[in-house]
N, C-alpha and C positions, 0 to 999 in steps of 0.2 A: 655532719654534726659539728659548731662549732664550740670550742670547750672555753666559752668566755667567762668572765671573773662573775662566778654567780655566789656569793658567800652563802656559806652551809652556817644555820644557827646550831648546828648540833658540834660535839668534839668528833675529830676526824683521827681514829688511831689508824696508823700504816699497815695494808696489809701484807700476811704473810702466801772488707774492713770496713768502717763506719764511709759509707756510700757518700761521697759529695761529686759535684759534678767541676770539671777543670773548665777556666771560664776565654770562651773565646767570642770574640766583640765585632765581627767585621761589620756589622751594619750596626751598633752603637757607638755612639758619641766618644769619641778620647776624653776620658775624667782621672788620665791620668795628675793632672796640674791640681785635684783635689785633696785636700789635705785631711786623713783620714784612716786611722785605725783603731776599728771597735776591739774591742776584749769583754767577755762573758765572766762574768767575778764570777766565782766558784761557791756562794754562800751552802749548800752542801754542804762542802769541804769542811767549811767554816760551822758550823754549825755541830757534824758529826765531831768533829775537833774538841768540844767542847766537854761531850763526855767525860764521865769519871774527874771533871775539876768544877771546881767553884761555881754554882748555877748562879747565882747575882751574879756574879763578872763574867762571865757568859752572857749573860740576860743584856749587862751593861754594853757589852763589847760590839753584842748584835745589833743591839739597838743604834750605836753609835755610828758603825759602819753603813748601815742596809735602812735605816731611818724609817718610809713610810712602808717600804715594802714588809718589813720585820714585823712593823704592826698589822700587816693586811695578815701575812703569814697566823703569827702568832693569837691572832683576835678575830678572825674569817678566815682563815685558809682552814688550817689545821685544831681550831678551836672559835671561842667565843665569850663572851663580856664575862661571861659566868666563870672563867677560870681566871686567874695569873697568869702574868707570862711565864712564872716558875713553877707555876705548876703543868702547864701545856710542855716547857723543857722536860721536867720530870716524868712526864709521861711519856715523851719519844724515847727519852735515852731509856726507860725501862721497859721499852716493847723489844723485844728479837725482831719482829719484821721489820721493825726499822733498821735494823743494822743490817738485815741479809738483803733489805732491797739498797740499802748505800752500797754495801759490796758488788753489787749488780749490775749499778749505774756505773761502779768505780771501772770495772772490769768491759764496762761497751763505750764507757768517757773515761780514760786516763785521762786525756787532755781533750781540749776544746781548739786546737789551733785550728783546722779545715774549716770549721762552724765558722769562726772567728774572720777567716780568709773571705767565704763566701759571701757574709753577711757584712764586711768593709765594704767590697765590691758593688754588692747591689747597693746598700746606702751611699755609693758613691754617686748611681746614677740616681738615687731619688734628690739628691742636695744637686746633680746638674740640671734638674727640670724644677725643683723646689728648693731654691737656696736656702729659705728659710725654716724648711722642715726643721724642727727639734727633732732629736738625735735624744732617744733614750739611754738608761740605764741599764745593760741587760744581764740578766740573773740566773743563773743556774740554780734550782733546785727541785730537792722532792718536795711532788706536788700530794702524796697518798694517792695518785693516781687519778688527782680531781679538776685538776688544772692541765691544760698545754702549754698555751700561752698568754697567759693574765697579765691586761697591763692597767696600769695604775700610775700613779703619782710621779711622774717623771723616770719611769721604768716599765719594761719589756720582759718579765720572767719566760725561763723558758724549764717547762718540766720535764727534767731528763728521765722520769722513769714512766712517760707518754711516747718517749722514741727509743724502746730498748731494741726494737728489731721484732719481725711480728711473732717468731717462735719464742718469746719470752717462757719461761714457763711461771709467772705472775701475771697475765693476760689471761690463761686459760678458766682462773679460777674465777678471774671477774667477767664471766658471759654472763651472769642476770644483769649486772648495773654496766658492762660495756659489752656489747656484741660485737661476734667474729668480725663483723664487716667493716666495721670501726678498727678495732685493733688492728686489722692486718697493715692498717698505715701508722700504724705507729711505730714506725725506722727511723735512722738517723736520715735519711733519706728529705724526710717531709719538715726538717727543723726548720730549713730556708725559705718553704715557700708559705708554711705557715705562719711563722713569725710576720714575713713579709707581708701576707695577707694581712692580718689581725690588724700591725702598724697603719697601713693603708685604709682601709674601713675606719678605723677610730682616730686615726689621727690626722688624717688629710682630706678623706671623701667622706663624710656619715651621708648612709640611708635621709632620706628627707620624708616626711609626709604626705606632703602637699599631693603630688599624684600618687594614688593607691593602684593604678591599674596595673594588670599583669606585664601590659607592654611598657609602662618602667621600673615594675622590678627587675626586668628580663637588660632592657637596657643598663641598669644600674649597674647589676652584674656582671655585665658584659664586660664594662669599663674598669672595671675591677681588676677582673683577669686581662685584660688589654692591658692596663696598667703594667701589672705583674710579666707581660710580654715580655715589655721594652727595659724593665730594670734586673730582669732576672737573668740566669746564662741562656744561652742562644741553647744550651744544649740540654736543657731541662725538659723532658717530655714534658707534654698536653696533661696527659693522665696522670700526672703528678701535681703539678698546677692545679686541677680543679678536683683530685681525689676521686678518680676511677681508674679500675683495672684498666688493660691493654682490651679486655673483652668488651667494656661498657664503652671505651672508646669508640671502637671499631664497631659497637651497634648503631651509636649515635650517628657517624658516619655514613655509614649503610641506611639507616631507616629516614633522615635527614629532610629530609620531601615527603615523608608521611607524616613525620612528628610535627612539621612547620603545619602542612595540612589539618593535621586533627586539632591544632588552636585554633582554625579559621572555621572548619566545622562544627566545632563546639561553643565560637563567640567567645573564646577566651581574649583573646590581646582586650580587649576594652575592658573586662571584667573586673573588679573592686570588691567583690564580694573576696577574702580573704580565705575562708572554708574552702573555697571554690579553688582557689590557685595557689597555696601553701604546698601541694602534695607535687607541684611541680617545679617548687621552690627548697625542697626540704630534702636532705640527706635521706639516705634509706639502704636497704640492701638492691631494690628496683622500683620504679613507678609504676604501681598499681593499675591493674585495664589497662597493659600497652604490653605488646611482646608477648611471646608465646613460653610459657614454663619460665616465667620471670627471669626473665635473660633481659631487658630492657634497664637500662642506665637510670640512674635516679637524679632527681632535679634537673630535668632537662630544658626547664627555664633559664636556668642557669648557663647552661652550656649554648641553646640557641641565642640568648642575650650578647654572647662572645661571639657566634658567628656574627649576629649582623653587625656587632661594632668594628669586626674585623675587617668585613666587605664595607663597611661605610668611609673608614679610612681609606682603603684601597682604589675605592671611588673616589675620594676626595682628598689629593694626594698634597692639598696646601691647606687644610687642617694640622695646626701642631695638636702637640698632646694635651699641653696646657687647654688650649681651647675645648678639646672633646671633654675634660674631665669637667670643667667648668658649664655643659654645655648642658640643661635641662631639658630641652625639646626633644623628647622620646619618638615624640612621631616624627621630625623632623629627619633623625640621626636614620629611623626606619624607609622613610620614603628616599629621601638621599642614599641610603644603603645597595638599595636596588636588591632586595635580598630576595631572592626567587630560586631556593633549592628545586635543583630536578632531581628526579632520579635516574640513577642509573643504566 
């Protein structure tokens, strides 16, 4: 599921060690010569800060600092046209859950430095393959639980109390509006490769139209996570990367030559019909008709999309990146791929 900036018209009141991976590079590019250190603003901080003092100069201060973000906050995040911004403040500082889920966040984020480390690093390698990537603004804050990672206006928020760790106990009460299977990635764990993602999709490769069939969204996706390979640490599991357990992994793996199978049985790769191929494309707890006692990995479009981009590079070892990403020919990247899962 991804939690992109979907603005809510209604007001949103709040309801009522941190895992990074150490980054080792032997087969990426030295970016050391790159000049670069991201820092995560703490708006939070700032925000909770404001408390019990002067709501206009608060109002003023926020505004002044966090600009477009303050108003997406303020006017679609956590409220809408129909209030103030002093009156949207006035409602946070007067809710208790808002203050017990800041203590919350405060007590699994003291500091942001590791986030901060990780996330220098990979945008080091996306500015050595895309020099001219823009480099957001990234934000720490409470999202009410509604946001991960919403990006907007020359900014990257990141919602700290979407990665409290998955035994939160504020997790357990939202299973109608977030399910277990959802939540349980929501660790510090997942800040890096989601942000990553989110940036990548909206800011360097959008989804395109033009071909609707299964075999390039599978494609599309592929190159996505292919992406996410080469800029991420070498040492970042699979199953983190694309958000499945060690189990759904390992099914994938194992069933691999029947799942590749059952699209060619079913005439899915050319298929356009959208109903048809979403449920192969879509988060879930499992994909539906496959596996026995829903043990089977969900979105497995997704995940075979990343084998064959992975074997088509491997095939074609004077492909740069630039090129695959730039490279629209689905069937082409598929045929050159040579992708012919056996099984075991």
């Amino acid at each position: 599921m991804m939690y992109k900036l979907n603005f809510r018209q209604s007001y949103l009141f709040f309801l009522c060690t941190l895992a990074f991976f150490s980054c080792t590079h032997n087969d990426k590019p030295d970016v050391s010569h790159i000049n670069l250190d991201l820092k995560i603003e703490r708006f939070d901080h700032d925000l909770y800060n404001g408390k019990n003092k002067n709501v206009e100069l608060t109002d003023s201060l926020l505004h002044k600092k966090y600009g477009a973000f303050y108003e997406d906050f303020i006017f679609k995040m956590v409220g809408n046209d129909s209030y103030t911004s002093r009156q949207v403040l006035e409602g946070l500082y007067a809710d208790k859950a808002y203050s017990d889920l800041n203590h919350e966040v405060d007590s699994v984020f003291p500091n942001l430095k590791p986030t901060e480390a990780a996330l220098t690093q990979t945008f080091k390698y996306i500015k050595y393959y895309y020099p001219k990537a823009p480099i957001p603004r990234f934000i720490g804050f409470l999202s009410g639980f509604a946001y991960q990672t919403p990006i907007g206006d020359n900014y990257l928020g990141i919602g700290l109390d979407m990665f409290l760790g998955k035994d939160s106990k504020f997790y357990g009460a939202l299973v109608h509006s977030i399910p277990l299977y959802v939540s349980k990635r929501f660790t510090p764990t997942y800040i890096l490769p989601r942000a990553t993602e989110y940036y990548v999709r909206e800011n360097l490769f959008k989804d395109k139209d033009e071909d609707r069939t299964f075999l390039a969204k599978m494609i599309y996706n592929g190159k996505i996570l292919y992406f996410m390979d080469q800029v991420l640490p070498e040492n970042m599991p699979d199953s983190v990367k694309i958000g499945y357990t060690q189990k759904q992994l390992q099914w994938c793996k194992t069933y691999e030559s029947d799942i590749w199978g059952f699209y060619l049985e079913s005439n899915l790769i050319y298929e356009t019909d959208y109903a048809k191929i979403q449920v192969y494309l879509s988060d879930g707890p499992f994909t539906p008709g496959l596996g026995e006692k829903n043990t089977s990995a969900p979105k497995l479009g997704i995940w075979t999309g990343w084998q064959i981009v992975r074997k088509y590079m491997k095939e074609n070892p004077e492909v740069t990146l630039q090129q695959l990403m730039a490279d629209m020919d689905a069937q082409k990247i598929l045929s050159k791929s040579k992708y012919k899962p056996k099984a075991d």
